[in-house]
Phi, psi and omega in degrees: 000183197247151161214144196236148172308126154255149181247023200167164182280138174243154169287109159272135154280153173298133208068021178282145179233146202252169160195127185241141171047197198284000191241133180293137152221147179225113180305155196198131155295141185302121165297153195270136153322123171246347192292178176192171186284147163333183179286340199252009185057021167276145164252131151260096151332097167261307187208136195310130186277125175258150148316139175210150189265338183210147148245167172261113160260155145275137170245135178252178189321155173076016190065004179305139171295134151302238025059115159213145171222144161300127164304079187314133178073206186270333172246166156196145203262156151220143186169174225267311180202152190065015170249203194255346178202118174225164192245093208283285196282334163325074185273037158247336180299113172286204178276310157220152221233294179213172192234102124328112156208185184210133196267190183297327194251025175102332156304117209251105181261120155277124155235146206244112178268036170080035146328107175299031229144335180099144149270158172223145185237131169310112167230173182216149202078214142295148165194136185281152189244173180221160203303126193102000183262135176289109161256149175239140183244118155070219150253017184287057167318078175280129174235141205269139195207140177248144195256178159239157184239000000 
């Protein structure tokens, strides 16, 4: 895919997908709970189930699910150490990197948290660039410079 840099906290839709450091993600609304008891009304319990409003998946090659957390609360951090999902060994990856939340009505806002690499957002269709802007291509880091003629 084409991916363009954020300069700013941005609106994601659910399923949009980013890449922070070396790795792909896609912000998701938390699927709603379906379990319910068996046919006899037994519940099975493993670990007290929390509430989340989003999550962050990784997609790893082939598009393969990754890695996923949950939001505690309205936020969550990724990055390299002290977040909710870190990449330890990512050396494109700062120490916090970008920020995820959701507001009251359900919106998933990415922010590039003063990241040495960037966040990048997927985009489709057109969209327009401006003088200065980072698109990644592939593993391709192209940056766009307007001329004068």
């Amino acid at each position: 895919g084409v991916f363009v840099r954020v300069d700013r906290s941005i609106k994601l839709e659910a399923g949009q997908t980013f890449l922070c450091g070396d790795h792909v993600f896609v912000a998701e609304i938390t699927p709603k709970d379906t379990s319910a008891p068996d046919a006899d009304e037994t519940y099975f319990y493993a670990s007290p189930k929390v509430t989340s409003a989003f999550r962050v998946v990784e997609q790893v090659d082939g598009g393969r699910m990754g890695m996923v957390c949950c939001a505690q609360g309205s936020k969550l951090r990724i990055g390299r150490q002290d977040c909710n999902m870190n990449f330890p060994r990512d050396t494109h990856m700062s120490p916090r990197h970008a920020s995820l939340s959701i507001d009251n009505d359900g919106v998933i806002t990415l922010k590039d948290d003063k990241s040495n690499n960037g966040v990048y957002v997927r985009v489709s269709g057109a969209h327009q660039l401006g003088d200065g802007d980072y698109l990644m291509i592939g593993r391709q880091l192209l940056r766009v410079e307007f001329t004068a003629s």
